[in-house]
N, C-alpha and C positions, 0 to 999 in steps of 0.2 A: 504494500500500500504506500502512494504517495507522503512522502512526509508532510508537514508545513510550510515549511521552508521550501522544500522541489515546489512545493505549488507557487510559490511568492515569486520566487525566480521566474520560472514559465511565466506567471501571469506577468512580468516585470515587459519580460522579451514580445509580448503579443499587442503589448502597447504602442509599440514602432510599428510602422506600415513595413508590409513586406517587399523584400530585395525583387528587382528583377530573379529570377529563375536562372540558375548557372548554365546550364545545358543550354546551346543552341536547338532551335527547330532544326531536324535533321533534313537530310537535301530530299530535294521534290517538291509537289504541288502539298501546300498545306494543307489537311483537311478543313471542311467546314464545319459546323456545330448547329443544329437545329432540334432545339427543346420542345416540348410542345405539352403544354402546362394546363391541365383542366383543374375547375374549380372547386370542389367536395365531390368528390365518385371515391365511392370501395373496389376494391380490388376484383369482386366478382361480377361490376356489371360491364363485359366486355363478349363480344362474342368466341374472341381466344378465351375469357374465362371462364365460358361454360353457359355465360345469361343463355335463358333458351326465348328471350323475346327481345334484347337491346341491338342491336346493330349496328356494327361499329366497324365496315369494311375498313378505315386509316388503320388502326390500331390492330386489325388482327393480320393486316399485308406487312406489317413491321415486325408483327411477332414470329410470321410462319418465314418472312425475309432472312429472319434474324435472330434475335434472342428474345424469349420471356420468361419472365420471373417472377414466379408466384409466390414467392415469401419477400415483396418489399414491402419496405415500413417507412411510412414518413419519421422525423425525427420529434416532431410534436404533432399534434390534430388541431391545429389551429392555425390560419391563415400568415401573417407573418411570423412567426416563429418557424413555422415549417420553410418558405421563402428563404427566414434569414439563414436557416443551418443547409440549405441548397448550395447560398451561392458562395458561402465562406468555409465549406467544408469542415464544419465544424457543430457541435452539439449545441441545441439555445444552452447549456448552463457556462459555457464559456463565453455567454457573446452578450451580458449585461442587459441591457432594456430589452435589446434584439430576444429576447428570453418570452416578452410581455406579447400579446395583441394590441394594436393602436399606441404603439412608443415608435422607438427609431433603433439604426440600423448604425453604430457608432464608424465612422470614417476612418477609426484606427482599425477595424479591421480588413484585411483583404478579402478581395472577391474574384473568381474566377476572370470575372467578365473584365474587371478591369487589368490583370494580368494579360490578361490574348490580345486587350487594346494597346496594351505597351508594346506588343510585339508584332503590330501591324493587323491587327483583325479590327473589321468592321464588326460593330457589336449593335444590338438596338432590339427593342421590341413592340409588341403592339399587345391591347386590350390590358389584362394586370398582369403587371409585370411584380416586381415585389411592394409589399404591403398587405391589409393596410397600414397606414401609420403618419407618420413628418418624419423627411426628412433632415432639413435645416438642423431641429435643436441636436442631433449626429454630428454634423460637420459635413454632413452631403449636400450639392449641389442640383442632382440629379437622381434619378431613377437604380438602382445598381443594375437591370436591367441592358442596361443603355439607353438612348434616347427613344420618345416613344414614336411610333411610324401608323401609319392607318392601316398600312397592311401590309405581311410578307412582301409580294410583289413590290409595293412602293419602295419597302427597304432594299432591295437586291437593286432598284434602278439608280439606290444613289452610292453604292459600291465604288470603289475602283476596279479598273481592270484584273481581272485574273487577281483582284485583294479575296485575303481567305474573311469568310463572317462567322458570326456567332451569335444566333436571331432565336428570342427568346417569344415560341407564340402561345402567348397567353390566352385566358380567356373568363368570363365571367359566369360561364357556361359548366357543371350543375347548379350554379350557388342560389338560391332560394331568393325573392318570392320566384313561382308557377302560376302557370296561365291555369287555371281550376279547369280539368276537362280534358286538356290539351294531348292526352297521353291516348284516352276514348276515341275521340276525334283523331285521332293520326292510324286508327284501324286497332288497335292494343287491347285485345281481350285480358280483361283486369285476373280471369278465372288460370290463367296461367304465369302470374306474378309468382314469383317461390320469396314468400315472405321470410325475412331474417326470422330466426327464433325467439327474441327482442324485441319484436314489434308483437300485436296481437294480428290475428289473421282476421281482418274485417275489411268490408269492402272500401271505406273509406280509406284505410291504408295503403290495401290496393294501388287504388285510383292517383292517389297520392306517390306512390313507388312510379305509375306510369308517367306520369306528369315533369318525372326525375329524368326519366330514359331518354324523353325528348328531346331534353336538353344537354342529355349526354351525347347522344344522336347528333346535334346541331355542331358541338366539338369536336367530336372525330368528323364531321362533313369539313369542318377547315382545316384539319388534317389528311386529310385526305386533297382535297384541294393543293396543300405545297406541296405533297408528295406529287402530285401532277405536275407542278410549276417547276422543281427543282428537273423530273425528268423532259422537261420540252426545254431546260435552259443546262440540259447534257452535267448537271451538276448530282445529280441522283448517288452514283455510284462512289465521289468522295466526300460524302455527309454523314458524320454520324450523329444520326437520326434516334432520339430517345422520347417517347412518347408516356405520357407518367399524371400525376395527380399530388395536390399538396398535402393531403387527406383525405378523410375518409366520407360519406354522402350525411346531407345535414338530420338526422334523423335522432330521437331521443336514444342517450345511449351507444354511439356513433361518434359524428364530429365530436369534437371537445371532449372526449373522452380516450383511454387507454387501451379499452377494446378493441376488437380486430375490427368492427366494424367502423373505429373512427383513425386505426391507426395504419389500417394496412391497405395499399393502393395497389393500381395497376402500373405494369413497370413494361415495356419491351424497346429492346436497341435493335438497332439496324448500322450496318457502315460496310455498303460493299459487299466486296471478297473478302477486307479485311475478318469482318468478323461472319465464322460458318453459319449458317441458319439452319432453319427449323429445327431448333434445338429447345428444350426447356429446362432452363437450370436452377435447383435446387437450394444454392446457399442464401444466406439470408444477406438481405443487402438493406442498405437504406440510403434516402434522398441525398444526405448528406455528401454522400461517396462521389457525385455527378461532377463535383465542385476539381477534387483532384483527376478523376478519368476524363476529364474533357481539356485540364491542363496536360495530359499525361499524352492524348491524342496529338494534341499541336507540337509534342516534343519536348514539352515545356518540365521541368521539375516543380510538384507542388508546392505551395507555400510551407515553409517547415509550421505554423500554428493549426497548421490543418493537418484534425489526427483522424479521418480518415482515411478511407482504405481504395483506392481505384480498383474500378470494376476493370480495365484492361485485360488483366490473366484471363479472366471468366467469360470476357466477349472474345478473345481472339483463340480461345483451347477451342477446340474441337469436341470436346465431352460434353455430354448432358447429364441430369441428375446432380448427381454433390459433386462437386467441383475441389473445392476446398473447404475440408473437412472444418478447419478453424472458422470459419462464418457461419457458426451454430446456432447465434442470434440475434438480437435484434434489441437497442434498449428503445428507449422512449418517454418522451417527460412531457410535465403540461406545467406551468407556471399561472398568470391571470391571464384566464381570455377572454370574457366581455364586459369586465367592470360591471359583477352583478353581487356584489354583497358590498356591508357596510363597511365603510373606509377604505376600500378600493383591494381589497383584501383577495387574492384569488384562491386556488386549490391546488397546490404542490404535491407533486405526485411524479414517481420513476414506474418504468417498467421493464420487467425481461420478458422478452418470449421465444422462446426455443421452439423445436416440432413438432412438443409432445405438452407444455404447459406455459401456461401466462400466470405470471409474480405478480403483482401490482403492491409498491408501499406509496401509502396514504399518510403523508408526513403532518398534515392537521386533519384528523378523520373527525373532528366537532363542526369544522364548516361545511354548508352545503355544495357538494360536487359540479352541479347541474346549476345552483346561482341559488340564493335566497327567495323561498316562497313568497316574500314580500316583492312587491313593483319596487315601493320606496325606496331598497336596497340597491336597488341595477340604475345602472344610467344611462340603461335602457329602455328603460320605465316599464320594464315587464315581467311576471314570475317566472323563475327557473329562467332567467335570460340566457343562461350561457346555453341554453338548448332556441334553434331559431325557432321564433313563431310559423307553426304548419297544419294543417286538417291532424294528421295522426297528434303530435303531440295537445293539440285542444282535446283528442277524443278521448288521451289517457288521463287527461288532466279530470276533464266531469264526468268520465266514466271510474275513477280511480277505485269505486267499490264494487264494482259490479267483476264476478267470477269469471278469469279468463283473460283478464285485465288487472287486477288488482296486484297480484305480484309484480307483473314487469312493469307497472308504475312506478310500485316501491323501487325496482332496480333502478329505474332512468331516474325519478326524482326524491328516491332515499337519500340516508348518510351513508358510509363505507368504514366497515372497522379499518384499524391500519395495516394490514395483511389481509390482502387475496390473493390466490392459488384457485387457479383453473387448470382441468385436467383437459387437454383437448382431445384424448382419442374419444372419452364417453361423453364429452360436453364440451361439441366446437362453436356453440352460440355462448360460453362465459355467463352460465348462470348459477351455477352452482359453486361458491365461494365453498373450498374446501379445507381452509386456513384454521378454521378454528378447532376442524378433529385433530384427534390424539394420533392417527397414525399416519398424518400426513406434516408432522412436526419436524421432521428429519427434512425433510426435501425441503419445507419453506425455509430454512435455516440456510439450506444449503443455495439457493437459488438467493436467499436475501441475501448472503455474502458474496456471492459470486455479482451480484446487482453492484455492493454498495463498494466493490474494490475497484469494480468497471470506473463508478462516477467521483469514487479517490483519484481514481489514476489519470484520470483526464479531467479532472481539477474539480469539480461540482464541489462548492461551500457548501449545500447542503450534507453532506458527504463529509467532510473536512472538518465540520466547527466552527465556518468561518459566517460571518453577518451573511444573508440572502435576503436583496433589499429590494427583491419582485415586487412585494406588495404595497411598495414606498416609491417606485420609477411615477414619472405622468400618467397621465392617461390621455391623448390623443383624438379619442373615438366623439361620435358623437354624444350628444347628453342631451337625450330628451326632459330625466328628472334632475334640474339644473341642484338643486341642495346635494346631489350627489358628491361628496370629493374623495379624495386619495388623502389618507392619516399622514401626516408628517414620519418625515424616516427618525426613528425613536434616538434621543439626546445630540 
């Protein structure tokens, strides 16, 4: 375990902006980078993942192209946090406000994007690129994105010649509100939805999961789109091509949560001949890793503060299934994410999950997970805020007693003791907290130290001892209940 001191030091060194990259671009045409970023989708609604009603021809011609990978994990379930640990390759408890929803993104860290522009990449993006949040009170100027463009095509026309790019396309596309209907109306018989085991099976959940699809539909159709653009401008072949999600679909229980359903995305690369296809590999990855495998692509040596891991080996081997035995799992943290309890207070929380079990420690298990049943509390002026307002979560909320419902209320807008232990071979919907039996004492022991050495070692103050002053940063976001504020950071 990290001492005190090694963590002081590191954090001393992460404070500087990072070197150029030692390593030259090696000789040849540079590759290109084309991200392509949807808004809250889980990992299964993908036609490569199995949906048997979303349709998603971009994303599954990249996956059967190329690589997919069904155990990624975003690095938090929530919108800038996941963003910030993308582009700096790095975990939110390393990266101060960047930690929070609706804070900033400090300018003393490095970010891919701007490494590739040092070394002659056109960088830019269109729709959300990172956030939400400010940047200003950071020290940014702009977008870490790049500059923002109206569309793919616009950006590629203001390139230079034969300059390599790195074009981040965004999108606002699952993210909540829906058109009421809109999933009906697109031909979607609701009677073949396969509802999570988390939600209640009622028609209005249904209708409400199709409404989602839509709009996951409408994001791989502009995926699909560049992948046309890139092949009619003969760029196809040196692009690697990563198509993915920030988290998980806004649903109670899901986004803003630890769960697989808020923490685990769809992942597939494509680049070429470089990397073999139709392959589907096994280890576990996360967003974070994008940040060095795309510097790793261009030739470039990752930033030494970035303690990920490049997916490179894993897209250019020739194997499928496990790969590399050492990517066993996956952590995951959630700090404040939508300013919905009093004093601006959020719900700190790590997680492991391996193949076979999800850990969860609940470091205040007295706060409410989901946001304060009170309005008053959120400044968002609405109960359980940290869950978006949707037909299903209204139905759990005034259906809360009725049989069939009543449980997976309690789960979505319960408390949480401070250990959960989910067994995924008999319970891969995480309802069954197995933490508190007697013969399941040895594993969570063993899973919570192997959890809290991971967030020693890569500096986590919570982890360490040291002040964790999440629940003290700004808050950013809008405020519909203006008496809302953030507590003063204590003496």
């Amino acid at each position: 375990m990290q001492t005190r001191r090694a963590f002081l030091t590191s954090s001393a060194a992460m404070l500087s902006a990072a070197a150029l990259p030692a390593r030259r671009p090696r000789a040849g045409r540079l590759a290109n980078i084309l991200l392509c970023i949807s808004d809250d989708q889980s990992w299964l609604h993908t036609g490569a993942g199995g949906d048997p009603i979303v349709r998603t021809p971009g994303f599954d011609r990249v996956a059967a192209e190329g690589v997919l990978f069904p155990h990624a994990f975003c690095d938090a379930p929530t919108c800038g946090p996941s963003r910030s640990a993308l582009v700096t390759g790095q975990p939110i408890w390393r990266l101060e406000e960047a930690g929070n929803i609706h804070s900033t993104l400090p300018a003393k860290f490095a970010t891919y994007t701007e490494l590739l522009e040092q070394v002659g990449y056109a960088i830019g993006h269109t729709r959300k690129g990172w956030g939400p949040g400010r940047l200003p009170p950071g020290g940014r100027t702009r977008n870490p994105a790049g500059d923002k463009f109206e569309s793919f095509e616009a950006f590629l026309q203001t390139r230079g010649e034969d300059q390599p790019f790195c074009f981040w396309l965004g999108s606002y596309d699952p993210h909540r509100p829906y058109t009421a209907g809109s999933g009906q109306e697109s031909g979607k018989d609701p009677a073949k939805v396969e509802v999570p085991p988390h939600l209640p099976d009622h028609l209005i959940v249904r209708d409400d999961i199709l409404d989602y699809y839509v709009e996951v539909e409408r994001f791989d159709g502009r995926v699909n789109a560049a992948l046309e653009l890139l092949e009619q401008a003969g760029e196809l072949e040196n692009t690697l091509i990563v198509v993915t999600s920030d988290h998980g679909m806004p649903f109670p229980r899901a986004k803003a949560s630890l769960y697989d359903y808020g923490s685990r995305v769809p992942l597939a690369v494509r680049w070429g001949d470089r990397v073999p296809g139709g392959r589907v590999v096994d280890d576990f990855v996360s967003l974070s890793a994008l940040a060095p495998t795309f510097l790793e692509a261009a030739g470039l040596e990752p930033a030494a503060e970035m303690t990920a891991s490049s997916l490179l080996p894993l897209l250019t081997s020739s194997a499928s299934g496990r790969v590399e035995p050492e990517r066993d799992a996956a952590f995951i943290a959630m700090e404040r994410h939508d300013g919905c309890r009093r004093g601006g207070k959020g719900y700190p929380c790590r997680a492991i999950r391996t193949a076979s079990h999800l850990y969860v420690r609940n470091f205040e298990p007295t706060r409410w997970p989901s946001g304060s049943p009170s309005a008053k509390d959120c400044a968002r002026g609405i109960p359980y805020g940290e869950i978006d307002s949707s037909p299903t979560k209204t139905l759990m909320m005034e259906s809360r007693s009725e049989p069939g419902i009543d449980r997976l209320a309690e789960l979505s807008f319960g408390t949480r003791p401070e250990n959960e232990l989910y067994d995924l071979r008999s319970d891969p919907g995480q309802l069954n907290n197995l933490a508190g039996q007697s013969s399941a004492q040895q594993l969570v022991g063993q899973l919570r130290d192997r959890l809290m050495d991971h967030l020693a070692e890569t500096g986590d103050p919570r982890a360490l001892g040291l002040p964790a002053p999440w629940d003290y940063y700004p808050y950013y976001g809008r405020r519909v209940n203006e008496d809302w504020e953030v507590d003063p950071l204590p003496g």
